[in-house]
C-alpha positions, 0 to 999 in steps of 0.5 A, spaced: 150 266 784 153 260 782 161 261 777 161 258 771 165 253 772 160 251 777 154 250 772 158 247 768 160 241 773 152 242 774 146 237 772 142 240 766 135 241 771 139 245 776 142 250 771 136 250 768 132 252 775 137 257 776 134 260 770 127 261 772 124 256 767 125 251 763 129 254 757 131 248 754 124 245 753 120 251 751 126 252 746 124 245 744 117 245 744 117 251 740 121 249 735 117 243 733 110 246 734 113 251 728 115 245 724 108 242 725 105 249 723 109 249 717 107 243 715 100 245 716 100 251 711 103 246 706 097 242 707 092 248 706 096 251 700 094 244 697 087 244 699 086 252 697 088 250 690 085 244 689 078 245 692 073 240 692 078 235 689 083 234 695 082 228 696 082 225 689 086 228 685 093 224 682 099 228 683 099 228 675 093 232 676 095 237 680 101 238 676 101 237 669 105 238 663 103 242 657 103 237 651 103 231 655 101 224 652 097 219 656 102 214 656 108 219 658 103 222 663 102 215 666 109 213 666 109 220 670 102 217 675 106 210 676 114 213 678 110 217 683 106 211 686 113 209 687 115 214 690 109 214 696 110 206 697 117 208 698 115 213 704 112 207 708 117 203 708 122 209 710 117 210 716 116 204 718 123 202 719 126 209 722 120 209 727 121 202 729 128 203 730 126 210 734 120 206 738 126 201 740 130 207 743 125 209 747 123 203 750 131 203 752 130 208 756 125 208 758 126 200 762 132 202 764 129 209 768 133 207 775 140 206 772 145 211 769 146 215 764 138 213 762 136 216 769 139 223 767 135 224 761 129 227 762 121 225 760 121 231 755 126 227 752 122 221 752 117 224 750 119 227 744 122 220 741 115 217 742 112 221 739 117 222 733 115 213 733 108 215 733 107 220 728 112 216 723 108 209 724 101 211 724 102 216 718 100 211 713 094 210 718 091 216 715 095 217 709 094 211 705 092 212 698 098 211 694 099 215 689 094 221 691 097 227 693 094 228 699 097 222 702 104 225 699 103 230 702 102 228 709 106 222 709 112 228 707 109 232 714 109 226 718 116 224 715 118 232 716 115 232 723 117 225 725 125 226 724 124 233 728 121 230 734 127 225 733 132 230 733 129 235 738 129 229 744 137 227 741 138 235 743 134 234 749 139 229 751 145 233 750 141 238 754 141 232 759 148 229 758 152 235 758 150 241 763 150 249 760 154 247 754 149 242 752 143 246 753 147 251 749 148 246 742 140 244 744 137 250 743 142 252 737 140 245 734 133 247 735 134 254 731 137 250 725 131 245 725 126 252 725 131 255 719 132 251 715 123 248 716 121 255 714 126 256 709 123 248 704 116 250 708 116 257 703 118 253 697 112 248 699 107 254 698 109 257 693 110 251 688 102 249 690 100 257 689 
């Protein structure tokens, strides 16, 4: 059995070898799976609500307000268009600046520190770049609730993937104690996505 100072001075896949698996990345994947999950039962809370009309209806109609006048209620229609033209462009730059991070690493593979980084990582931040860019693909209706709401679960589920392969990195980089901050890191992210996940279902019940 190896001393702890051993490990510490070790690279991360060796220690996590020592360990029988590979804890780092089941920790990881596990916790990105359940931001997935969560942001599904969002999704589905909305379709159990609205039925047939899921794919129509405007986030005025989902949520109205008692008392409303037709020029308060398209008032209301036109700052939440604005708020979904808004997504796109945020997904557009913090995945294009992810893609960037990615393809850093991934031609500079035979050189340190680059060389250390393991392909977990790397596919972590391609997916975040993927999953933020091609949201609009499928969601672009602005204005609909339903591209509102799964152009907020690509968001959510892209800065997540990004997070996890920045823990990933540190689990790389830094040995036990990496690993360590990786996986608590991880455990944060799950938290605080089930905590918003709950207050998403409830408010669509």
């Amino acid at each position: 059995m190896p001393s702890v100072s051993a490990m510490l001075n070790e690279p991360s896949h060796k220690i996590r070898i020592s360990l029988g698996f590979d804890l780092v990345d089941v920790g990881l994947l596990a916790a990105l799976t359940l931001v997935i999950i969560c942001r599904l039962a969002w999704l589905i809370a909305y379709f159990r609500r609205m039925g047939k009309r899921s794919f129509k209806a405007l986030h005025v109609e989902v949520f109205p307000h008692a008392g409303e006048t037709a020029e308060e209620k398209t008032e209301r229609n036109e700052a939440f268009f604005a708020v979904t033209v808004r997504q796109e462009s945020t997904l557009l730059v913090v995945g294009s600046i992810v893609l960037a991070t990615w393809a850093v690493l991934f031609t500079t593979l035979k050189t340190e520190p680059s060389s250390d980084v393991s392909p977990l990582t790397r596919n972590l931040l391609l997916a975040s770049s993927v999953t933020l860019m091609i949201a609009r693909t499928f969601f672009r209706s602005a204005g609909k609730e339903i591209s509102f709401i799964g152009t907020e679960g690509a968001t959510a589920i892209g800065y997540s993937a990004f997070a996890l392969a920045l823990a990933s990195i540190l689990a790389d980089l830094f040995s036990l104690c990496g690993t360590i901050l990786a996986l608590i890191i991880a455990a944060c992210l799950v938290v605080r996505e089930l905590m918003e996940a709950r207050e998403l279902v409830r408010s669509y019940q």
